[in-house]
C-alpha positions in Angstrom: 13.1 13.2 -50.2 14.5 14.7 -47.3 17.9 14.6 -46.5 18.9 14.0 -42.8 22.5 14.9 -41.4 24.7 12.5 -40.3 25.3 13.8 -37.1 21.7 14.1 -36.1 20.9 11.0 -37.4 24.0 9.4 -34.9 21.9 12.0 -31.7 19.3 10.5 -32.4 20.2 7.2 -32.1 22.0 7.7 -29.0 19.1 9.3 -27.4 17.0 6.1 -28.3 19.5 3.4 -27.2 20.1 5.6 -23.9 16.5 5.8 -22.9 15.7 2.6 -23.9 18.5 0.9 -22.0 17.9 2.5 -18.3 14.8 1.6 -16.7 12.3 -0.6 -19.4 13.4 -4.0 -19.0 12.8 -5.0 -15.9 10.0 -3.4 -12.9 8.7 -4.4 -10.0 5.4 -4.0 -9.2 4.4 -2.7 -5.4 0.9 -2.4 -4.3 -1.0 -1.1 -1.0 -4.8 -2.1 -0.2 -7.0 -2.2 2.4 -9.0 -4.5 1.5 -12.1 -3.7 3.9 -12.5 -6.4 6.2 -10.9 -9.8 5.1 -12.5 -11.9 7.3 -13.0 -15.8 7.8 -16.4 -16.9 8.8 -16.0 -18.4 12.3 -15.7 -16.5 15.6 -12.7 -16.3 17.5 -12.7 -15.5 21.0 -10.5 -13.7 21.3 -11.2 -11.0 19.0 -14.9 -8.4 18.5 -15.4 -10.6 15.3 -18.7 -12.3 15.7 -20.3 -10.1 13.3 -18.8 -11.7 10.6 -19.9 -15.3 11.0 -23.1 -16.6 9.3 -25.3 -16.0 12.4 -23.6 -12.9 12.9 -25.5 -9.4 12.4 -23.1 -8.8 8.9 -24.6 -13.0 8.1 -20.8 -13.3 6.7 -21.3 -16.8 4.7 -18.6 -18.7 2.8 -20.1 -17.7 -0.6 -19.3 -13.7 0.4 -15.6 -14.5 1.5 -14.6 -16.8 -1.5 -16.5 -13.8 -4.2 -14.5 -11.2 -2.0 -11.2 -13.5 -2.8 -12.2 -13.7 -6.3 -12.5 -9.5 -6.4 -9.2 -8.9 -4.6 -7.3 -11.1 -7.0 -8.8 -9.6 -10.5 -7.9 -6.0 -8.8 -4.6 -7.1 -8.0 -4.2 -8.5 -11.6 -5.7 -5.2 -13.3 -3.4 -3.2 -10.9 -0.8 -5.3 -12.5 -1.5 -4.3 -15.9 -1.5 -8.4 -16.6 0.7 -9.1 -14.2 1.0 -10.8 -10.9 2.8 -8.4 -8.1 6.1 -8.7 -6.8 4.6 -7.3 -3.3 1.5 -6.2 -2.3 0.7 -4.6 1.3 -2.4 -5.9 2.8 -4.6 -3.6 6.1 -7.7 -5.4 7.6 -6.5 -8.8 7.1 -8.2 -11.1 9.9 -5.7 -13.7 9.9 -2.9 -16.1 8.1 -5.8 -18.4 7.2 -7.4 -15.7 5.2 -3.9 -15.0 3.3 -3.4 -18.6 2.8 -6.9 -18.6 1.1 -6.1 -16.1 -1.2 -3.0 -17.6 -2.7 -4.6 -20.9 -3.2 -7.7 -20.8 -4.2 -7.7 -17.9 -7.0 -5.5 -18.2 -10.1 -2.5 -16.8 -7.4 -1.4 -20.0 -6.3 0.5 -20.6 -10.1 2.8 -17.8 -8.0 4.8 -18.8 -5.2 4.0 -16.2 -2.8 5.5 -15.8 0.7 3.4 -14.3 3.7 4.7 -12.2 6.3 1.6 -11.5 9.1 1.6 -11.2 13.0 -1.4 -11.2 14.8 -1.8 -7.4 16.2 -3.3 -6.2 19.4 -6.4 -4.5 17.2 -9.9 -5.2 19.1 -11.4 -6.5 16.1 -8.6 -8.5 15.3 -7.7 -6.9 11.7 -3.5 -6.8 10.8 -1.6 -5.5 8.4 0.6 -8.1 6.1 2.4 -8.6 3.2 2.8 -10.8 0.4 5.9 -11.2 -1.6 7.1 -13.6 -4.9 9.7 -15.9 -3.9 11.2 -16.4 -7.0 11.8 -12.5 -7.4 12.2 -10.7 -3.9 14.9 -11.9 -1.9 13.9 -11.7 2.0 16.3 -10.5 4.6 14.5 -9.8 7.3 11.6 -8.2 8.8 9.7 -7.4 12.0 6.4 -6.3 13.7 6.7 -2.6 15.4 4.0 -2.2 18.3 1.7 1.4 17.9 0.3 1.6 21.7 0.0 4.6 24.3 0.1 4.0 27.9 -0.7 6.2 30.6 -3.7 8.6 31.1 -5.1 8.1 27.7 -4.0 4.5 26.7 -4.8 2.6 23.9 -3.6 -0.2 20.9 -3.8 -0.2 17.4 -1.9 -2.5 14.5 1.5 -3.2 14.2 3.6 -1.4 11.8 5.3 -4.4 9.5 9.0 -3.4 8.4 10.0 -5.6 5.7 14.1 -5.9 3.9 14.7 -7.4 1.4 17.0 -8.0 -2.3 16.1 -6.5 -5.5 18.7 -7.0 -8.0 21.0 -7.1 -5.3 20.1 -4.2 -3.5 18.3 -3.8 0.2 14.8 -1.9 0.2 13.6 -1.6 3.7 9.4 -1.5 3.4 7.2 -0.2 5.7 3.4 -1.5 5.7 1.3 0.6 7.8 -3.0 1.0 9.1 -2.9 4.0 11.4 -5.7 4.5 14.3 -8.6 5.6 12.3 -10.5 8.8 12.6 -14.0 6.6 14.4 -14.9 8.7 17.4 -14.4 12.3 16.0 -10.9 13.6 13.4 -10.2 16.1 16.6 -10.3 12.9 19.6 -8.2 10.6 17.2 -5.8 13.0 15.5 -2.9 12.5 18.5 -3.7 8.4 17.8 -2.4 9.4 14.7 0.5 11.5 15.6 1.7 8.6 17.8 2.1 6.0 15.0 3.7 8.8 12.9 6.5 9.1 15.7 7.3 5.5 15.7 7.9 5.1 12.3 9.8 8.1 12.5 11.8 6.1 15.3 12.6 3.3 13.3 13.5 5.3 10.0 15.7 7.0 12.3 17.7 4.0 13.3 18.2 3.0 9.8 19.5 6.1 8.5 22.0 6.5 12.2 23.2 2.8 10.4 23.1 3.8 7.1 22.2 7.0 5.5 21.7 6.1 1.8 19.3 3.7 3.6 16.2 3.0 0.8 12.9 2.8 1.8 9.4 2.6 0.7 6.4 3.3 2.8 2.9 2.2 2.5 -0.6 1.9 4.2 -3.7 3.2 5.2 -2.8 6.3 7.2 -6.2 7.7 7.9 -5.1 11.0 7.2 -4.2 13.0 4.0 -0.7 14.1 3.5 -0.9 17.7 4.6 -1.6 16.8 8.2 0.5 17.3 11.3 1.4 13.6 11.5 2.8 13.9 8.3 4.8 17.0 8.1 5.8 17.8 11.5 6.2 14.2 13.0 7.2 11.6 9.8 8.6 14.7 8.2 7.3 13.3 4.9 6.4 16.2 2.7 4.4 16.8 -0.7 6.5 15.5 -3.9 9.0 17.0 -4.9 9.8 17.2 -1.4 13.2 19.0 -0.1 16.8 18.0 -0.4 17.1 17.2 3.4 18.9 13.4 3.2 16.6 12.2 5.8 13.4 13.7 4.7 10.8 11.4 3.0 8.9 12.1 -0.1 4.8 11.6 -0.2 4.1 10.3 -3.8 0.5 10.7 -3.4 0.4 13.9 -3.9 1.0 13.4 -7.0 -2.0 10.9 -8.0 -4.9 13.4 -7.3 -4.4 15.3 -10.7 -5.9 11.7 -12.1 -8.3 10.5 -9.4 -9.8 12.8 -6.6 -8.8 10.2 -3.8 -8.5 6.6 -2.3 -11.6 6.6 -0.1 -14.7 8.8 0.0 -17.0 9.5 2.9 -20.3 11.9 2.5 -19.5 12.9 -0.7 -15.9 14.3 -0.3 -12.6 12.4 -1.6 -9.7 11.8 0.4 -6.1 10.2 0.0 -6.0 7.9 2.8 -4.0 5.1 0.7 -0.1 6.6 0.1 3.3 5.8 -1.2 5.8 7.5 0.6 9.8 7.3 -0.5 13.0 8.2 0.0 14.9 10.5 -1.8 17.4 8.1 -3.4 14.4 5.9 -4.5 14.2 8.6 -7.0 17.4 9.5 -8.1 19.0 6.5 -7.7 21.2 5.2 -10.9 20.2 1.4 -10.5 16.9 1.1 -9.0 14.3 3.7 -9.5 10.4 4.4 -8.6 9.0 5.2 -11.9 6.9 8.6 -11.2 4.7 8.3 -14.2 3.5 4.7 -13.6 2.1 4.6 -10.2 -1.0 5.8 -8.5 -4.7 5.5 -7.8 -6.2 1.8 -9.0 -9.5 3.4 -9.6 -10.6 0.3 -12.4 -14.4 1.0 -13.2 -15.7 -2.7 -11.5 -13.9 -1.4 -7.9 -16.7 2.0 -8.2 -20.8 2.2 -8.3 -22.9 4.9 -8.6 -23.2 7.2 -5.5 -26.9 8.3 -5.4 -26.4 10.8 -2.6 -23.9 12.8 -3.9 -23.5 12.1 -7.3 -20.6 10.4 -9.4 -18.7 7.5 -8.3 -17.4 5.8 -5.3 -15.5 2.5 -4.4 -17.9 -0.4 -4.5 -18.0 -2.1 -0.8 -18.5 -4.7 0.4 -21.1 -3.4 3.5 -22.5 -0.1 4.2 -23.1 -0.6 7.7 -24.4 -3.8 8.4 -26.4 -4.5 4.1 -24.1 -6.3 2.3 -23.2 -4.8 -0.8 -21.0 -7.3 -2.8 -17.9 -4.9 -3.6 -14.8 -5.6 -2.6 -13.8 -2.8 -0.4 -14.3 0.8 0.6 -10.5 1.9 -0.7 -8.9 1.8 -3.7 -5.5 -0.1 -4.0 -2.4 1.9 -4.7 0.6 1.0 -6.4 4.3 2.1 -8.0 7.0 0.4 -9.9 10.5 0.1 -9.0 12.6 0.3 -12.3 15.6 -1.3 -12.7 18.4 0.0 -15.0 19.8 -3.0 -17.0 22.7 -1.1 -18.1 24.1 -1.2 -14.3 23.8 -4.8 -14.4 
């Protein structure tokens, strides 16, 4: 029989209560998706929509929005691992109507979710929103940051949402984001790009001139990968582990590709459109704390099909061009859990 010293014996149970007391009890789930074009069925005029609308050229019915609902909750679920989330980022959202759809008519609505949406300037009439749980996320306050350009070369794209709220007592400031996309040529779009970068940087900036321990998390679609210009020289949001600059922002997604090659793939090649980026102190914080080892890519096997062209797997969509496919979009959702350390509390 062997014979175990009483003093290791005690290390080791210090070690064990220690780890298990500071960051398992409690998490709260985040997730990002672009969820491809969550539209409602009827035209509005306002809005280059009429392709989705049963006479349309997409023939958008009923049927395919209520399957797409359907798809979006289970991968919200599965993301989840079981479990509903506390928020979840939403890009190419048509509409309130659409949101109000999905939390009532999938297995959602035994969740009391709150919507925060603005209708945005975008031609085609797709937002950004969010969704949070009432009975867990405590609002502050929020609001919907323009991304235009006038002059010479003008043009509008979505809002940026900023959303602040309570967890366990303490103020997260998140940022929902769908940058101009790359349609028209990566060169002609790129300073689109750069644009939106500098406002958020604006309004990171005024937190942190009103508080520099100021945590936030920021989210979206960016339409570019996180080695680009509009990352690194404008948002100043650099590969993980980042630097020690107080200010400086931390892109978690460069950490998911060692697992899954990217969020969105286009002729064959992978890219990480679909990002987590953090502050420092969401790291290294002693009460709440992302947990680096449980976030990333959502790449569940019913969200990817076979890819004929170029071999192996891409997400399942729901058009490729105007043939409807029956997936539920051309991204894969992204997520990462706050921890919370229950022997702060």
């Amino acid at each position: 029989m062997i014979k175990i010293s009483k003093w290791i014996f005690l290390f080791v149970v210090i070690v064990v209560t220690k780890s298990s007391e500071v960051y398992s009890q409690t998490s709260y789930t985040v997730i990002f998706y672009n969820v491809e074009n969550l539209f409602d069925t009827w035209d509005d005029p306002e809005t280059s929509d009429e392709e989705f609308t049963p006479s349309g050229t997409r023939h958008w019915t009923r049927q395919h929005f209520e399957l797409k609902l359907k798809m979006i909750y289970k991968a919200l679920i599965t993301a989840g691992e079981g479990q509903v989330p506390d928020i979840i980022g939403f890009a190419e959202i048509e509409n309130l109507w659409v949101l109000e759809q999905l939390i009532s008519q999938t297995p959602l609505i035994r969740f009391n979710y709150g919507i925060i949406h603005k209708e945005s300037p975008d031609p085609r009439g797709i937002d950004v929103a969010l969704l949070y749980r009432k009975d867990r996320i405590k609002p502050i306050n929020y609001e919907f940051i323009p991304v235009n350009r006038a002059g010479k070369d003008p043009f509008k794209s979505r809002d940026i949402l900023r959303f602040s709220a309570l967890l366990e007592g303490e103020q997260i400031d998140f940022y929902v984001n769908h940058w101009p996309s790359r349609s028209g040529g990566f060169v002609e779009t790129q300073e689109k790009r750069n644009v939106a970068a500098r406002i958020l940087r604006q309004s990171l900036d005024s937190l942190f001139s009103r508080n520099l321990d100021s945590r936030t998390l920021i989210m979206g679609d960016f339409n570019a990968t996180p080695k680009e210009k509009c990352f690194l020289s404008f948002l100043r949001a650099y590969p993980y582990p980042g630097n020690d600059h107080p200010t400086s922002l931390i892109n978690l997604s460069t950490l998911w590709t060692k697992q899954v090659e990217g969020t969105i793939r286009n002729g064959g090649q992978w890219e990480v459109f679909d990002q987590m980026i953090c502050t420092r102190n969401l790291l290294n914080s002693s009460d709440l704390k992302i947990l680096i080892n449980e976030g990333g890519i959502c790449s569940f096997g019913f969200l990817t099909e076979p890819d004929p062209t170029y071999l192996g797997k891409k997400p399942f969509r729901t058009y490729m061009g105007p043939v409807y496919y029956g997936g539920v979009s051309d991204h894969f959702p992204v997520k990462v859990k706050i921890g919370v350390n229950k022997s702060k509390n």
